[in-house]
N, C-alpha and C positions, 0 to 999 in steps of 0.2 A: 504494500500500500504506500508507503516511501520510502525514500532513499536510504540507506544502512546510516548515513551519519546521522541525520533526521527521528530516524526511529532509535539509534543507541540515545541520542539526547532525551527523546521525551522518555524510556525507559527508567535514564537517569532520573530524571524528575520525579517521574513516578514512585520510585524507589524512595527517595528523598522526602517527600512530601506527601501529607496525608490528604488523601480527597477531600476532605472535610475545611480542607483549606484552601483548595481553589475557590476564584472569584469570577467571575462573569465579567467582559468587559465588551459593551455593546461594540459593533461595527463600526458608528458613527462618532465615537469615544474612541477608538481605537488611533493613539498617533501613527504608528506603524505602519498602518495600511498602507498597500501599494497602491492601490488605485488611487489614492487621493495626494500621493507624493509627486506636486509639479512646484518648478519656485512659483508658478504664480500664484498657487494654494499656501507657500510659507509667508508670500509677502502680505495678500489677501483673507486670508481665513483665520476669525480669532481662535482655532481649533489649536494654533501653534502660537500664540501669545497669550491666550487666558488658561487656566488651570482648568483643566476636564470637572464635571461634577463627582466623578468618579473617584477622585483623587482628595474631595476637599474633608472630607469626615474620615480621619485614618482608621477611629475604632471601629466600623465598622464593615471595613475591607479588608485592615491588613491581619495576616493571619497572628493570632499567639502563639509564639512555641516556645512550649513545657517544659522541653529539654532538649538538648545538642548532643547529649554523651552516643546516642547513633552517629551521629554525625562525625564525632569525633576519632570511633572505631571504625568505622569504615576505612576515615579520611587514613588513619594509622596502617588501619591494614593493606591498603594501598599503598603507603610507601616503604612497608617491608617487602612489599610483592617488587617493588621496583628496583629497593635496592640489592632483593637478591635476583631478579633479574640482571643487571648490570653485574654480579658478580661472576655470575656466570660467560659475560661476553667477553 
C-alpha cells in the first residue's frame, strides 16, 4: 500500500505512540498540504500567518505522556544493537 520507507515510518509511530493519542487534523487546517503549497497561497492566505484553530487550546490536542521509560529502552536497545553491529564490521 506504500512505499517501504513510508510504511517503516508510520510502523514507527505506531509502535511509539498510543492510538488514544492521535489527533484529527482537518484538511483545510492542515499546513502541509500539497495542494495548497503555491507562494501565492504563503503570501495571500492567513492559513500561513495566523495560528490554525487547531493549534490554539494545547490541553486539549496535545497528547499527555505518562511515561518515556519505553521510550527510553527501546531508544537503548537500539544502540546496543548498533554498537555491536559496528563491532562486528
Amino acid at each position: 500500500r506504500w512505499k517501504p520507507f513510508i510504511q517503516n515510518r508510520v510502523e514507527n509511530i505506531q509502535q511509539l505512540v498510543e492510538v488514544s493519542q492521535w489527533r484529527h487534523c482537518p484538511t483545510n487546517s492542515n499546513l502541509t498540504n500539497p495542494e495548497v503549497l503555491t507562494p501565492y497561497h504563503f503570501l495571500t492566505d492567513t492559513h500561513y500567518t495566523d495560528i490554525p484553530e487547531v493549534t490554539k487550546d494545547e490541553d486539549e490536542w496535545v497528547p499527555k505522556i505518562q511515561s518515556t521509560s519505553h521510550l527510553v529502552k527501546n531508544w537503548n536497545l537500539r544502540q546496543r544493537l548498533i554498537a555491536q553491529w559496528w563491532k562486528r564490521c
